[in-house]
Wavefront OBJ file of the C-alpha trace (Angstrom):
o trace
v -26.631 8.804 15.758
v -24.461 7.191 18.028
v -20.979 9.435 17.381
v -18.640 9.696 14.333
v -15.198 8.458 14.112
v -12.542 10.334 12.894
v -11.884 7.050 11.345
v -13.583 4.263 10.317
v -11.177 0.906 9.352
v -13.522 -1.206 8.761
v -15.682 0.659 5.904
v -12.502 0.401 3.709
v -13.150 -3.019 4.011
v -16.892 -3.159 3.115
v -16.695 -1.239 0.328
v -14.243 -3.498 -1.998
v -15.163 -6.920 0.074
v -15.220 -8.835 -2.616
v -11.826 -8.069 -4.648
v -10.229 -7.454 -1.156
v -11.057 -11.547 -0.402
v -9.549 -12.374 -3.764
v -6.601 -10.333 -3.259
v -6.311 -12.121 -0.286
v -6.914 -15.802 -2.041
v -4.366 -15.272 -4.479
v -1.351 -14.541 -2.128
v -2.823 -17.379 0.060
v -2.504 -19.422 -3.338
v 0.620 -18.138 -4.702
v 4.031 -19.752 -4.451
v 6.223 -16.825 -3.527
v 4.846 -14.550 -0.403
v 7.764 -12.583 -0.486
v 8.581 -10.047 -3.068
v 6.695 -11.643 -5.460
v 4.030 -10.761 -8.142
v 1.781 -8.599 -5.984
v 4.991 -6.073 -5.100
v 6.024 -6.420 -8.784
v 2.767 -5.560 -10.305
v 2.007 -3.105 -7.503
v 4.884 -1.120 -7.888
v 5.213 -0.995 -11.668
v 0.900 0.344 -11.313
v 1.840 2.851 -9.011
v 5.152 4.182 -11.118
v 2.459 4.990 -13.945
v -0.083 6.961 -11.375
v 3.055 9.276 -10.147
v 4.345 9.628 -13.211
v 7.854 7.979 -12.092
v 10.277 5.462 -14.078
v 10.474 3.456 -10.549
v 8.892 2.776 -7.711
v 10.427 0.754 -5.055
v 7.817 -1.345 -2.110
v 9.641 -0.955 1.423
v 7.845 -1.506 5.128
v 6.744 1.884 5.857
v 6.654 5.407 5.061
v 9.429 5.932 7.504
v 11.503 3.729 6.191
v 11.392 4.893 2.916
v 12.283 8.353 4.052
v 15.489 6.892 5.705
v 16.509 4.390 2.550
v 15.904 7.358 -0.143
v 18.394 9.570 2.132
v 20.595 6.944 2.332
v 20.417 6.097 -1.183
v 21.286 9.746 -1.712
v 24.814 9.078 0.157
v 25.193 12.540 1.277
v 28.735 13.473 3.436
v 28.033 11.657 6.876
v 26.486 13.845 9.598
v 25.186 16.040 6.744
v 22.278 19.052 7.428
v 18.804 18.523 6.108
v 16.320 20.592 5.887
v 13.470 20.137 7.826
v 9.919 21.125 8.313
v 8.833 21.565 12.108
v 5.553 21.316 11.233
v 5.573 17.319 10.617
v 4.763 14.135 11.818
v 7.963 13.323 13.816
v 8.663 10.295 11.342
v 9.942 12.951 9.066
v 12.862 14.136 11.240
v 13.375 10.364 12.969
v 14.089 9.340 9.516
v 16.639 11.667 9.331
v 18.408 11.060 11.936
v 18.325 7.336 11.342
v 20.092 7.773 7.771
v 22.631 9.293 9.942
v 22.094 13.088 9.121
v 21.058 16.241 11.380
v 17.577 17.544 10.679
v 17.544 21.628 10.550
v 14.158 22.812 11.431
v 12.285 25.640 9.415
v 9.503 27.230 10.199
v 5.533 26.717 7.821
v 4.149 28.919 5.466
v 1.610 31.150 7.016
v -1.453 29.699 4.878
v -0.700 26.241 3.910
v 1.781 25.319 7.003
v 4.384 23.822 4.609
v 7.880 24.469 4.425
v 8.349 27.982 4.064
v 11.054 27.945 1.239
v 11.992 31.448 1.600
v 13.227 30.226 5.354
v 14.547 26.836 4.057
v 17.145 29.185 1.759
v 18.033 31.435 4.808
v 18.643 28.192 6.679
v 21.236 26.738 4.026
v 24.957 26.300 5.250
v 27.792 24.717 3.701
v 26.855 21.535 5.548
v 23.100 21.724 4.158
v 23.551 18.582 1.842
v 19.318 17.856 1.200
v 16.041 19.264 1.841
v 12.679 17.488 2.760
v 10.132 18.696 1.447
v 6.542 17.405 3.170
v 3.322 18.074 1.413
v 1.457 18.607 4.521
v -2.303 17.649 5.316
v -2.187 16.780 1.188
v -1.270 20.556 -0.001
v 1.548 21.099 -2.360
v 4.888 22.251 -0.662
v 7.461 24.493 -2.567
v 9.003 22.208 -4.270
v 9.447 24.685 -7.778
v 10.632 27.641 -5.522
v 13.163 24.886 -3.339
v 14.768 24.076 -6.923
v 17.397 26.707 -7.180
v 18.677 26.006 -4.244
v 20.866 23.038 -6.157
v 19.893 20.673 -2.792
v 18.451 17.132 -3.558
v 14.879 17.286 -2.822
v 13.254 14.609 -0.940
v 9.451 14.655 -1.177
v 7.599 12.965 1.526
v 4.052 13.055 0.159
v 2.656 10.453 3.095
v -0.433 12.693 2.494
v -0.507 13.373 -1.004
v -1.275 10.130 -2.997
v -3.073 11.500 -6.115
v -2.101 15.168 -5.631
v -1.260 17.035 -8.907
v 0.646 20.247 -9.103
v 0.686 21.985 -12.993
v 0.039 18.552 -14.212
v 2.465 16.496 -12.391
v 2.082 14.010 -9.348
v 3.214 14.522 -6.085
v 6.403 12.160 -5.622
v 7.596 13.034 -8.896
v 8.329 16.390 -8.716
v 11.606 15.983 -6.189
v 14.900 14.120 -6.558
v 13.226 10.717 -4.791
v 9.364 10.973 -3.684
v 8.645 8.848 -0.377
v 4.891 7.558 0.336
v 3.210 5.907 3.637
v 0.469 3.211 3.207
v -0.956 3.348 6.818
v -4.177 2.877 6.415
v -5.687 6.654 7.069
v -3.879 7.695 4.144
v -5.563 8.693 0.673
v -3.909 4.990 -0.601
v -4.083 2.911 2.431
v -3.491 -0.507 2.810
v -4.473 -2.874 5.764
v -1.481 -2.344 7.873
v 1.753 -0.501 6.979
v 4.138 -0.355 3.981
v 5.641 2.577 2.308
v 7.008 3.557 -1.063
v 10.063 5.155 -2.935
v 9.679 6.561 -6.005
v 11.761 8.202 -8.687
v 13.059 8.007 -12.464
v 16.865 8.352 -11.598
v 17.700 4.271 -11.844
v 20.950 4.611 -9.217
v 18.942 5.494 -6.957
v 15.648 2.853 -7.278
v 18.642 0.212 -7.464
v 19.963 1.852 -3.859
v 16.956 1.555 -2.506
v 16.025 -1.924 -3.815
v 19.358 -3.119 -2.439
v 18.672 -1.330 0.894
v 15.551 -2.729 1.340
v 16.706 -6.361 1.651
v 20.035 -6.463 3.587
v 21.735 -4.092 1.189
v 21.745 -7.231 -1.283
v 22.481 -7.446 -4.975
v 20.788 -9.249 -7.517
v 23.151 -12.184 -6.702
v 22.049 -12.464 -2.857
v 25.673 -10.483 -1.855
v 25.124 -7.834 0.391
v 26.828 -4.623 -1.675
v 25.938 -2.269 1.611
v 24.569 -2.183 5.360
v 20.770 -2.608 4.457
v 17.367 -3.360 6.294
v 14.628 -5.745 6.545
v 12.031 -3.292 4.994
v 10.412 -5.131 2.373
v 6.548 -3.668 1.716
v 4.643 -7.451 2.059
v 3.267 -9.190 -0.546
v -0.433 -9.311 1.036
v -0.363 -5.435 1.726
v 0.312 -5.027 -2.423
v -2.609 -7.152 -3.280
v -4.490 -4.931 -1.249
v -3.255 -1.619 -2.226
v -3.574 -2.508 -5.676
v -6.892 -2.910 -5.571
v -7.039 0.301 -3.588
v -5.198 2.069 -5.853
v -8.478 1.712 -8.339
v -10.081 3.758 -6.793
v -8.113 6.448 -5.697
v -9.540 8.841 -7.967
v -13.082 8.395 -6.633
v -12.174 8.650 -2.849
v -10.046 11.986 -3.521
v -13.172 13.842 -5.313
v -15.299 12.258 -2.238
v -12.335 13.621 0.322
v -12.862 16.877 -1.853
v -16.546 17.351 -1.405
v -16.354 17.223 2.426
v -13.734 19.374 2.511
v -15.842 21.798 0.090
v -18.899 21.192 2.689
v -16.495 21.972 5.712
v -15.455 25.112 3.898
v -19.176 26.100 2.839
v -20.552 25.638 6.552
v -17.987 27.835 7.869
v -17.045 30.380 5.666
v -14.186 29.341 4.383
v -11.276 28.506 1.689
v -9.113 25.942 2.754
v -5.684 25.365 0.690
v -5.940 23.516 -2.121
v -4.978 19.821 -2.105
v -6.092 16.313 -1.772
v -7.325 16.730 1.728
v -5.443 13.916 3.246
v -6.762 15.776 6.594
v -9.577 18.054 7.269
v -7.399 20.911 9.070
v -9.157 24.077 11.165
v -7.489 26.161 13.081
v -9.287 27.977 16.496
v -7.559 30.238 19.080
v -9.519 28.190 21.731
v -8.775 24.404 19.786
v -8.727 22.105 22.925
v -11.822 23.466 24.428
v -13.855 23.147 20.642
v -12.761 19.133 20.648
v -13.788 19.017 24.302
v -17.165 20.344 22.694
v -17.158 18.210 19.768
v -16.040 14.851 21.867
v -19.059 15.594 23.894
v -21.491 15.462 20.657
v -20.250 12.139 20.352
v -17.512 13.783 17.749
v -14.118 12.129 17.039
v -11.380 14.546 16.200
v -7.320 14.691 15.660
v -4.222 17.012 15.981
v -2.023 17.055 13.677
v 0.339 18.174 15.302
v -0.180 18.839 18.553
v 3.309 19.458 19.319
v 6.229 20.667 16.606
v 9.488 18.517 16.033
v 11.387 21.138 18.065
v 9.401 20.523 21.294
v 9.893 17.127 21.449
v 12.686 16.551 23.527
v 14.853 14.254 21.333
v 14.966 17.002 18.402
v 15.183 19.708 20.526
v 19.050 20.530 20.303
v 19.073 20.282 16.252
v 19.799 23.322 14.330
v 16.645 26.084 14.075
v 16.635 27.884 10.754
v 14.335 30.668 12.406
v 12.293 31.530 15.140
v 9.654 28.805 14.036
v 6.826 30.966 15.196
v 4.116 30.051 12.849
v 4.680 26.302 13.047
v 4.382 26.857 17.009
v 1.087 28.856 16.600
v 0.035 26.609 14.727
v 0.204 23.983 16.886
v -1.421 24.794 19.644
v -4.580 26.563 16.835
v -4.994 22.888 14.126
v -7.863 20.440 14.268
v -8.556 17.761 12.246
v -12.464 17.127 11.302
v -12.993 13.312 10.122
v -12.565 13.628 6.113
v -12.309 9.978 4.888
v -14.402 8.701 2.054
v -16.641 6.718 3.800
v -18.151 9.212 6.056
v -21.271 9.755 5.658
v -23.251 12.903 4.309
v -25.291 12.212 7.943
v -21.796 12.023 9.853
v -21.070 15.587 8.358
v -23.878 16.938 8.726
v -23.894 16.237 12.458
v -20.124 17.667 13.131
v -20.804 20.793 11.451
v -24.495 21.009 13.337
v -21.767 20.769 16.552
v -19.492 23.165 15.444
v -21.936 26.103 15.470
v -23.583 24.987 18.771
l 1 2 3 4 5 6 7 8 9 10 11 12 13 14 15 16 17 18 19 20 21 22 23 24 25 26 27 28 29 30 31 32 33 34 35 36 37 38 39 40 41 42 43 44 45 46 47 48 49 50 51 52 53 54 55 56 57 58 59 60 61 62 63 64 65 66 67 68 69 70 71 72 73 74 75 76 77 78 79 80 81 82 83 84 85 86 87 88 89 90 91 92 93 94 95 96 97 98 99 100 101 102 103 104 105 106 107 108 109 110 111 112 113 114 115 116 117 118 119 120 121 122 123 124 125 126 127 128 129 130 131 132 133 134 135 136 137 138 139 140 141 142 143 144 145 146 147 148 149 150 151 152 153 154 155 156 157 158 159 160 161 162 163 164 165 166 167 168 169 170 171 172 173 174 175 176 177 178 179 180 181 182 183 184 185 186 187 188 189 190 191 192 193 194 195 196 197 198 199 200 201 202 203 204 205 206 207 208 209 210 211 212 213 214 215 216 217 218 219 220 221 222 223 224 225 226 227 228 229 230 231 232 233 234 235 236 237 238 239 240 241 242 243 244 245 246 247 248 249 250 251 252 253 254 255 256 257 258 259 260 261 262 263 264 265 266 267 268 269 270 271 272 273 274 275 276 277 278 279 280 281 282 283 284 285 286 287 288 289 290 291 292 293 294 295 296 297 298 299 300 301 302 303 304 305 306 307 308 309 310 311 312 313 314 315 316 317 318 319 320 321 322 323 324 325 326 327 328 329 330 331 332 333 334 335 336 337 338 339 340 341 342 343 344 345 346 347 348 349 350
């Protein structure tokens, strides 16, 4: 075996050649490569799998972070709740819609938003909470409720993820979804989504999206060039097919994972693969030198990184910071192999 990837692009690829190359033909073909048929039909598919009256394409999953707070219009320089154990988009897109980012410490199981934390955090200036649904596993969104606080859900790692019957991206005020390609629905490049049944707000975003324009071309409010692109929709809606399919696969090595070393891991859609070891840098140094690809995520929490560091802490943030410096990814993607596995859990007891 010559090493495993955490990642592997091009097996994406392979496996749906043939209705990815005439997904490709018919944008090639069509007359409108813009906001045409493939975003249409796209986003009215994926409004049925989360369960949502709209969905809305846009250019990344950071962008549609920033238009759904936007589209919220919350007081300027309003708090928002946020988790510090995230990808940094989450609290850059914050910032961006012109809001202050208040950072709460995880959930000492799942690493989520801790929502007993996020309620201690609340001030009169808290004005929205963001609610991540980290590594795929459900954050509070039911016990954030009574707080009265729109609730944004970024579930960048949760496409397919059901909680008491209901999608992730549904369950929120707007739900906010990445298509880089390492996610559970990936694309071929990046895109995002918004979703939610509340039509003011789809039509905010929609506007925002294209130079804040209305239906008649006039531009209502400052917008963006964040339009998802018409060839990344072809491809994510044949994607989208199979979603289904690759989450039970994602499942099963997560279930292997768990098996080899004697463990539960939270439940979810197992976006990520996530350990966590007291001695984490020198097990990937071990791993990396079985040929063994791994990831942090995150190897550093939003208040350590310089720019976010003066924002507002709701608590000590103790766990989140343990955490970092413990998590490891394992590749987890449906196309590794039973082989692959076999051969990073063969290095993980050596």
């Amino acid at each position: 075996m010559n090493g495993v990837r955490f990642y592997e692009p091009t097996r994406a690829y392979v496996a749906q050649r043939e209705v990815l190359d005439a997904a490709f033909r018919r944008v090639m073909t069509s007359e409108r490569i813009v906001l045409g048929r493939e975003v249409e039909g796209f986003e009215h598919e994926f409004a049925a799998r989360v369960g949502a009256e709209y969905v809305v394409g846009v250019a990344s999953g950071t962008d549609a972070l920033e238009l759904a707070l936007r589209a919220l219009e919350l007081p300027p320089q309003s708090e928002v709740i946020c988790p510090n154990l995230t990808a940094i988009a989450t609290p850059t897109a914050i910032v961006r819609a012109g809001y202050r980012p208040v950072l709460v410490d995880s959930e000492t199981e799942t690493l989520t938003l801790d929502a007993a934390r996020a309620a201690e955090a609340c001030s009169p200036e808290t004005a929205a909470i963001v609610a991540v649904h980290l590594y795929g596993r459900p954050a509070p969104v039911d016990e954030l409720r009574p707080l009265g606080l729109p609730i944004v859900e970024d579930a960048s790692h949760a496409h397919g993820l059901e909680i008491d019957g209901r999608a992730a991206g549904s369950l929120g005020t707007i739900g906010c979804f990445s298509f880089y390609p390492t996610k559970n629905l990936g694309a071929f490049g990046d895109g995002g989504a918004v979703a939610s049944s509340d039509a003011a707000l789809a039509a905010a975003v929609r506007e925002l999206r294209d130079y804040g324009r209305d239906g008649g071309g006039r531009a209502m409010r400052l917008g963006a060039n964040s339009r998802l692109d018409e060839l990344q929709a072809a491809f994510l809606r044949e994607r989208l097919r199979r979603i289904g399919a690759d989450n039970l696969r994602r499942a099963e090595l997560a279930a292997a994972y768990d098996r080899a070393l004697g463990r539960t891991t939270p439940p979810g859609v197992h976006h990520l693969y996530v350990l966590r070891h007291d001695s984490r840098d020198e097990l990937r140094s071990r791993l990396a030198a079985n040929g063994i690809e791994t990831a942090v995520h995150y190897p550093a929490t939003v208040s350590e990184h310089p720019l976010f560091a003066s924002y507002r802490r709701g608590d000590e943030l103790a766990v989140s910071r343990q955490a970092a410096r413990e998590v490891l990814s394992l590749p987890c993607y449906p196309h590794l192999t039973d082989g692959e596995q076999a051969h990073v859990i063969d290095a993980l007891g050596a």
